[in-house]
C-alpha positions in Angstrom: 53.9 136.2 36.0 52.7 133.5 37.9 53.4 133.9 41.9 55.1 130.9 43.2 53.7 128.8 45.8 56.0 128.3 48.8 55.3 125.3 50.8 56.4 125.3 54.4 56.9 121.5 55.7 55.7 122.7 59.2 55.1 118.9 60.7 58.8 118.2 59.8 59.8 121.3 61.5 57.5 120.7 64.5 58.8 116.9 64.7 62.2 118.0 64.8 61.8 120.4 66.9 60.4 118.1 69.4 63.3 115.7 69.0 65.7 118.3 69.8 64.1 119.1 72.9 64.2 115.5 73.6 67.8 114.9 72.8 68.4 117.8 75.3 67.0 116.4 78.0 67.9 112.8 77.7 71.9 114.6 77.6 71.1 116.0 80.7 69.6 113.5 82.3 72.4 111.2 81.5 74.8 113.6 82.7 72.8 113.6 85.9 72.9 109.9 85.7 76.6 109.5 85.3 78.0 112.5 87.7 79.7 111.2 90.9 77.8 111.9 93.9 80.5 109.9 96.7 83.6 111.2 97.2 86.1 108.2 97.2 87.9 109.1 100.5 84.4 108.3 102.2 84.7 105.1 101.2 88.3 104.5 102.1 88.1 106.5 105.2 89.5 109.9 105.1 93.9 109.4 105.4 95.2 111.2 108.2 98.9 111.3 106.7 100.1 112.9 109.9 99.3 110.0 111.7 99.6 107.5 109.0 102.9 108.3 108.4 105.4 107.0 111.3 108.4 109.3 112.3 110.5 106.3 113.0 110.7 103.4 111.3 112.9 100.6 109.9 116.1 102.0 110.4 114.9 105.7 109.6 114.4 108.6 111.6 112.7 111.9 111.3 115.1 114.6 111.1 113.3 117.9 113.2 115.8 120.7 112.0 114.3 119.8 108.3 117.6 120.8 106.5 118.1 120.6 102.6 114.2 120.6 102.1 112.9 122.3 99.1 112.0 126.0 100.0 108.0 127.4 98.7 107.7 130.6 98.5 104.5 132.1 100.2 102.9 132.4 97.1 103.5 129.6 96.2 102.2 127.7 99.6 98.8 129.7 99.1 98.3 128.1 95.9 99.0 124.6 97.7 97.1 125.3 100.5 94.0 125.9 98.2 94.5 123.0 95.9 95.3 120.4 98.8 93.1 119.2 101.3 96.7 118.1 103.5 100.3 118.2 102.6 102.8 116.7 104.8 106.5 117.6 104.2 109.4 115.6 106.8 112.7 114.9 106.5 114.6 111.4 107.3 117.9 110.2 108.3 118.7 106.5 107.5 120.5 105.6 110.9 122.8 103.4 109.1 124.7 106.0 106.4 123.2 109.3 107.9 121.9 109.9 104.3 118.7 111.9 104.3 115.6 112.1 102.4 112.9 114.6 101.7 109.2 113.0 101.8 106.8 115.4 100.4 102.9 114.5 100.3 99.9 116.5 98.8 96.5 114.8 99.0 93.6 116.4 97.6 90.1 114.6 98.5 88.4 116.1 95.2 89.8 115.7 91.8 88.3 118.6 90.1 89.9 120.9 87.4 90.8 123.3 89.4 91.9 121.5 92.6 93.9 118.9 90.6 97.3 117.3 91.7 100.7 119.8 89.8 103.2 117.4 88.8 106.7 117.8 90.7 108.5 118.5 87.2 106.3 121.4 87.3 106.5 123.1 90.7 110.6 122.0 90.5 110.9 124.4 87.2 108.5 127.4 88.9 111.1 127.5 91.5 114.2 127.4 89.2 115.0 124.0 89.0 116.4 122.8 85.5 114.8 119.4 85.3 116.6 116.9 83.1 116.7 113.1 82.9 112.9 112.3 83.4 111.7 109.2 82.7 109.8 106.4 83.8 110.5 103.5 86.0 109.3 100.7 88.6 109.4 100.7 92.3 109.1 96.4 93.0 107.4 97.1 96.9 105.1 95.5 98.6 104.6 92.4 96.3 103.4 95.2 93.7 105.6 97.1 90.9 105.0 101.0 91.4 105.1 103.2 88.3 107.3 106.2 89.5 108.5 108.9 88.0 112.4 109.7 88.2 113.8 112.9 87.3 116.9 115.1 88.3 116.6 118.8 89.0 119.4 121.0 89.6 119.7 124.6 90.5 123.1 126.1 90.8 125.2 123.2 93.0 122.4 121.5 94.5 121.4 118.4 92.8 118.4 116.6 93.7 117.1 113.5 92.6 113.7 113.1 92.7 111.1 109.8 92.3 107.1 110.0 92.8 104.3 108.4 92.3 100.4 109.5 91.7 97.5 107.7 93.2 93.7 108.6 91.7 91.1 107.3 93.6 92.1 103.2 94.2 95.0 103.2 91.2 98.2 104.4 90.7 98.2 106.4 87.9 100.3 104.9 84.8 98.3 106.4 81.9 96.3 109.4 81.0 94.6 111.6 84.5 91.4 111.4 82.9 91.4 108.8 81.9 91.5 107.2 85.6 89.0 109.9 86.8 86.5 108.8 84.5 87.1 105.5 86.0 86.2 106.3 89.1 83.3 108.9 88.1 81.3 105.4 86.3 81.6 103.6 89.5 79.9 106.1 90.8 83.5 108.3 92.7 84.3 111.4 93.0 88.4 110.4 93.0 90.8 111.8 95.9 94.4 112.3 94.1 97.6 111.4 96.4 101.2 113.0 95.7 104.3 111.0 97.1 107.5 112.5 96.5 110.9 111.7 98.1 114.5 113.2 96.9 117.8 112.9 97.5 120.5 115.6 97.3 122.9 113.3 95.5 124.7 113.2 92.1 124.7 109.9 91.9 121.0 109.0 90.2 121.4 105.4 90.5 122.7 105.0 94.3 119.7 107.4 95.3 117.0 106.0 93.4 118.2 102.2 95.3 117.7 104.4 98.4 114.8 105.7 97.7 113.2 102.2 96.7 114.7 101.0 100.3 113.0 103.9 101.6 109.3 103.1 99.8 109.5 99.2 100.9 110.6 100.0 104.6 107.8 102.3 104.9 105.2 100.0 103.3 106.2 97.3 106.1 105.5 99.2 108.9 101.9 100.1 107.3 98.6 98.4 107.9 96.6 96.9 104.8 94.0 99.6 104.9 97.2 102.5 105.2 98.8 101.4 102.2 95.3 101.7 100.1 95.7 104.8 101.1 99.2 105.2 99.7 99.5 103.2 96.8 95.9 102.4 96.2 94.3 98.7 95.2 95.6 95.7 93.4 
């Protein structure tokens, strides 16, 4: 029997080879290309939400004993103190009613995976909380509408109602987080990610959430254009 003659095509092999190789290196050069290399808060100037944030304003005044705000456990404030770059965490009395309000915010000045804002419907269950009546809504401030988050959490008899909002990099965020760090990350970001967060112990949704608007205009007021880009972000 005749032997067979095997034909290796070794120029097509080679040739593809070489492509591979090429393909490989234009991915990584690209990647190179389109990483971030600023961090946003450089640009904005680096918030210092200590400062930033008045204790007396508008008819409002910090309250220093800090009752009725929401208790982390050290385990817990390890984890925050290692995913945020600040947090800032006051109490205020509106002179008027003597109802109070819980401010809670957590900035971190690098959006990464592992350093990325937790959503208050999360931290609110890891404590306890049952979280019901979520959903989204408007905050009309500052000439703007705010997307905000609502939600009520109860554990036991307290009863908190809770609204925030998310800022990444010059937005706040109404759609998908990665989406809005990709859109920083092509103009050339590295996106900072702001948490605000008031509550309300209240079980009356609607009356707090009218305070808590009150609340989010009042402060805005007292702010300077460049401090509110640093809260609510750009137009």
């Amino acid at each position: 029997m005749r032997a067979e003659t095997i034909t290796i095509p070794v120029k097509k092999l080679h040739l593809q080879h070489w492509l591979a190789v090429l393909f490989m290196f234009a991915c990584l050069f690209f990647a190179w290309w389109f990483t971030p290399q600023e961090k946003w808060f450089n640009y904005l100037g680096k918030p210092q939400f200590e400062q930033i944030i008045p204790q007396n304003f508008a008819g409002w005044t910090q309250v220093v004993d800090g009752n009725g705000t929401l208790i982390i456990n050290p385990e817990q404030q390890e984890a925050l103190n290692y995913i945020y770059t600040q947090t800032l965490t006051r109490t205020y009395e509106q002179i008027s009613t003597g109802r109070r309000l819980m401010l809670s915010l957590a900035y971190s000045d690098d959006q990464k995976d592992s350093t990325k804002l937790h959503f208050p419907e999360t931290c609110y269950s890891a404590q306890g909380f049952n979280v019901q009546s979520m959903h989204r809504d408007q905050i009309l401030a500052n000439h703007r509408a705010i997307e905000v988050m609502r939600m009520t959490a109860q554990m036991r008899d307290r009863v908190e109602q809770v609204s925030y909002f998310v800022r990444i990099g010059n937005k706040i965020l109404d759609r998908r987080l990665i989406l809005l760090r990709l859109d920083m990350a092509l103009k050339g970001y590295i996106a900072d990610g702001l948490l605000f967060r008031i509550s309300e112990i209240s079980n009356d949704a609607k009356s707090s959430n009218q305070l808590q608007d009150l609340f989010v205009n009042d402060l805005l007021k007292t702010l300077s254009p460049s401090q509110q880009t640093m809260l609510i972000g750009q137009d």
